[in-house]
C-alpha positions as a Markdown table, in Angstrom:
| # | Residue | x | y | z |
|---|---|---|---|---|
| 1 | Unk | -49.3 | 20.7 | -5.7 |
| 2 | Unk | -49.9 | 20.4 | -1.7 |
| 3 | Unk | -51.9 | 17.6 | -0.8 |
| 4 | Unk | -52.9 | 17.0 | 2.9 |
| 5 | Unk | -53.2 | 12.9 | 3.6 |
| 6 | Unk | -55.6 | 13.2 | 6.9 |
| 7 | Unk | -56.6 | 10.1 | 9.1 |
| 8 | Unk | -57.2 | 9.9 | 12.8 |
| 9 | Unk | -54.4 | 10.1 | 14.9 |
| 10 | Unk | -51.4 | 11.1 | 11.9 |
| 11 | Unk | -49.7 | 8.2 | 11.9 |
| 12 | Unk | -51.5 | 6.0 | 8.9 |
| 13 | Unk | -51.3 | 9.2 | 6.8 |
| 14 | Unk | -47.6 | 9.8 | 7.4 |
| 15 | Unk | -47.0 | 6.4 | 5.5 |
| 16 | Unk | -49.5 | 7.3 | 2.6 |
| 17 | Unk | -48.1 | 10.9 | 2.2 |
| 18 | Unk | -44.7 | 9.7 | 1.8 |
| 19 | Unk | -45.0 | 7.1 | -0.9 |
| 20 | Unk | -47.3 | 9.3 | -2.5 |
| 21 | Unk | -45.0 | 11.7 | -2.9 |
| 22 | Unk | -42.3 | 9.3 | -3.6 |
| 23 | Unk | -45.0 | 8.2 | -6.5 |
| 24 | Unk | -45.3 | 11.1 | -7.6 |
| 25 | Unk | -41.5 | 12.1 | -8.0 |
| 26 | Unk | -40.8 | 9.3 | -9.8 |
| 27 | Unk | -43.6 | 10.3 | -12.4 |
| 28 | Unk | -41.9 | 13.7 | -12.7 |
| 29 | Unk | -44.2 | 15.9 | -10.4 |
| 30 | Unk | -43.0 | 18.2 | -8.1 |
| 31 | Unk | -45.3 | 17.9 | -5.1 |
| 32 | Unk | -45.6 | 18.2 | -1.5 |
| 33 | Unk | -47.7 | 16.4 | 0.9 |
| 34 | Unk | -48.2 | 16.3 | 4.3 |
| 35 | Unk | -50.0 | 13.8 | 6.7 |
| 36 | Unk | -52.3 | 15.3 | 9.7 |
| 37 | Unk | -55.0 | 15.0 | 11.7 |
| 38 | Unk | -58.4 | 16.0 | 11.4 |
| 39 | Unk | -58.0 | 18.9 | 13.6 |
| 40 | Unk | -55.0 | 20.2 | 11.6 |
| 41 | Unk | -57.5 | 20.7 | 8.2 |
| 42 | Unk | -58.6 | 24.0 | 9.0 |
| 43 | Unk | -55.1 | 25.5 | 9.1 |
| 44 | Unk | -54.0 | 23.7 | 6.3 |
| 45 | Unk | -52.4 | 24.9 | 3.1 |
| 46 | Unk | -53.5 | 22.3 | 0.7 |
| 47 | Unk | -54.7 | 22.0 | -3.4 |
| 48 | Unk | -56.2 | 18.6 | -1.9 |
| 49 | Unk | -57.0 | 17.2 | 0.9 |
| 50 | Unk | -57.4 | 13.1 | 1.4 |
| 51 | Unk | -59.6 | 11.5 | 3.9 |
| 52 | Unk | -58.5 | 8.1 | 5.2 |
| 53 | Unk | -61.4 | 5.2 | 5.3 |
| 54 | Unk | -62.1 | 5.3 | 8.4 |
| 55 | Unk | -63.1 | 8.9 | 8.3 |
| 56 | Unk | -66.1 | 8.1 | 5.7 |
| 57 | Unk | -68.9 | 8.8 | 8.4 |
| 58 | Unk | -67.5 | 12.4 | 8.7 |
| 59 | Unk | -66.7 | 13.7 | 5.2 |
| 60 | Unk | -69.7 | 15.6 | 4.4 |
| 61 | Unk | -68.3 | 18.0 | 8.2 |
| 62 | Unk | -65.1 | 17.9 | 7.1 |
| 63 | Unk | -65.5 | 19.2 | 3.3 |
| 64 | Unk | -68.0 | 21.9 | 5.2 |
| 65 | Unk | -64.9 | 22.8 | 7.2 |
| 66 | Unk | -62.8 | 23.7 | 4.6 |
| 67 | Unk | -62.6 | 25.7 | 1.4 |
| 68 | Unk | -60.1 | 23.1 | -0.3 |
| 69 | Unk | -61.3 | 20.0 | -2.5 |
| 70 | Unk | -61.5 | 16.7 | -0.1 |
| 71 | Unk | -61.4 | 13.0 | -1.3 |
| 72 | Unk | -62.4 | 10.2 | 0.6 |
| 73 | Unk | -59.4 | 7.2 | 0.2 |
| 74 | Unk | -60.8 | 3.3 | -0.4 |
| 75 | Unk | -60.3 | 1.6 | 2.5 |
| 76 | Unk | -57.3 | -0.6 | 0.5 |
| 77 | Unk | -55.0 | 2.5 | 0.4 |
| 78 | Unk | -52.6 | 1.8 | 3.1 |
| 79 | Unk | -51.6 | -1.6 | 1.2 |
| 80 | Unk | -50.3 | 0.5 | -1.9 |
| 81 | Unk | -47.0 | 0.2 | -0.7 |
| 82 | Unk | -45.4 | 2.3 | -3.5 |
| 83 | Unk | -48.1 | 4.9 | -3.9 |
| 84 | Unk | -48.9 | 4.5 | -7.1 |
| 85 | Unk | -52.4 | 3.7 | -7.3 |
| 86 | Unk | -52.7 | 6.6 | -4.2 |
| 87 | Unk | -51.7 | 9.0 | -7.0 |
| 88 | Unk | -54.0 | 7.3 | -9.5 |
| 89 | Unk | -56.5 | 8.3 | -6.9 |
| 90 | Unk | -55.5 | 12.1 | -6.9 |
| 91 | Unk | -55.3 | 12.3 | -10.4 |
| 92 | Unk | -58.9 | 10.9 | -11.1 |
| 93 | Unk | -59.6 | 13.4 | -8.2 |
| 94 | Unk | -58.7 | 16.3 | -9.7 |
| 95 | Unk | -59.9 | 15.2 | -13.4 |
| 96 | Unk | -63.4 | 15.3 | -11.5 |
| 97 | Unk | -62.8 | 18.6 | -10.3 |
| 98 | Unk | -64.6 | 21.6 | -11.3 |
| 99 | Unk | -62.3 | 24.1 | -13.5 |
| 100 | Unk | -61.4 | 26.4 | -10.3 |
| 101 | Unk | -61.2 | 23.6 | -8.3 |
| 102 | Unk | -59.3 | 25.5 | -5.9 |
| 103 | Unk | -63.0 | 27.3 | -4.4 |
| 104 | Unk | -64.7 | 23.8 | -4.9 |
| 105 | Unk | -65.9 | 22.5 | -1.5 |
| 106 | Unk | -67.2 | 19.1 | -3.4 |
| 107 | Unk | -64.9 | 16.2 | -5.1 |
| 108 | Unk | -66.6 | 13.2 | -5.8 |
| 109 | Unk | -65.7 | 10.4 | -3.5 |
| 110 | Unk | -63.6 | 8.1 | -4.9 |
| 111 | Unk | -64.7 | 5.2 | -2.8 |
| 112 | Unk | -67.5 | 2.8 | -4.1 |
| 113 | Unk | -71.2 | 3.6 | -2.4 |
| 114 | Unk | -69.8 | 6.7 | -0.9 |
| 115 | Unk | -71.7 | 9.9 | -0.6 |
């Protein structure tokens, strides 16, 4: 699993990314993730691809953008300081997805009131 943690300037999602995957190793899963910028989604190679909070207003442009499932974070994320409840997050993600999620453009948000 490849998962992209995306926020504005890189620097949020570089803390996110790395306890997720720290999360995740400790729950037995061998997965990669990287943090970028919204610019750096297009040339991505990602299964997912997570949207930091502040990024809500332009979800619906950046899922258009790419062919990859994208979740939108809660805007608590960057206080999970051992990335467990970031890779709750990922797994209700991909429980939501569609069977091929890998050609689904369309994850439901995770976030409360979000489109």
């Amino acid at each position: 699993m490849r998962i992209l943690v995306v926020c504005g300037a890189g620097a949020s999602s570089t803390f996110v990314a790395q306890r997720l995957r720290q999360a995740a190793t400790a729950a037995g899963r061998d997965w990669q993730t990287a943090a970028g910028t919204e610019g750096t989604i297009s040339s991505a190679f990602a299964d997912l691809i997570l949207i930091g909070p502040h990024l809500a207003e332009r979800l619906s442009v950046i899922r258009d953008a790419t062919d990859t499932p994208v979740a939108l974070l809660p805007s608590d994320v960057f206080g999970d300081r051992d990335g467990t409840t970031t890779l709750a997050i990922v797994d209700a993600a991909l429980s939501a997805a569609p069977p091929d999620a890998a050609t689904s453009t369309h994850l439901p948000s995770t976030a409360k009131g979000t489109p």
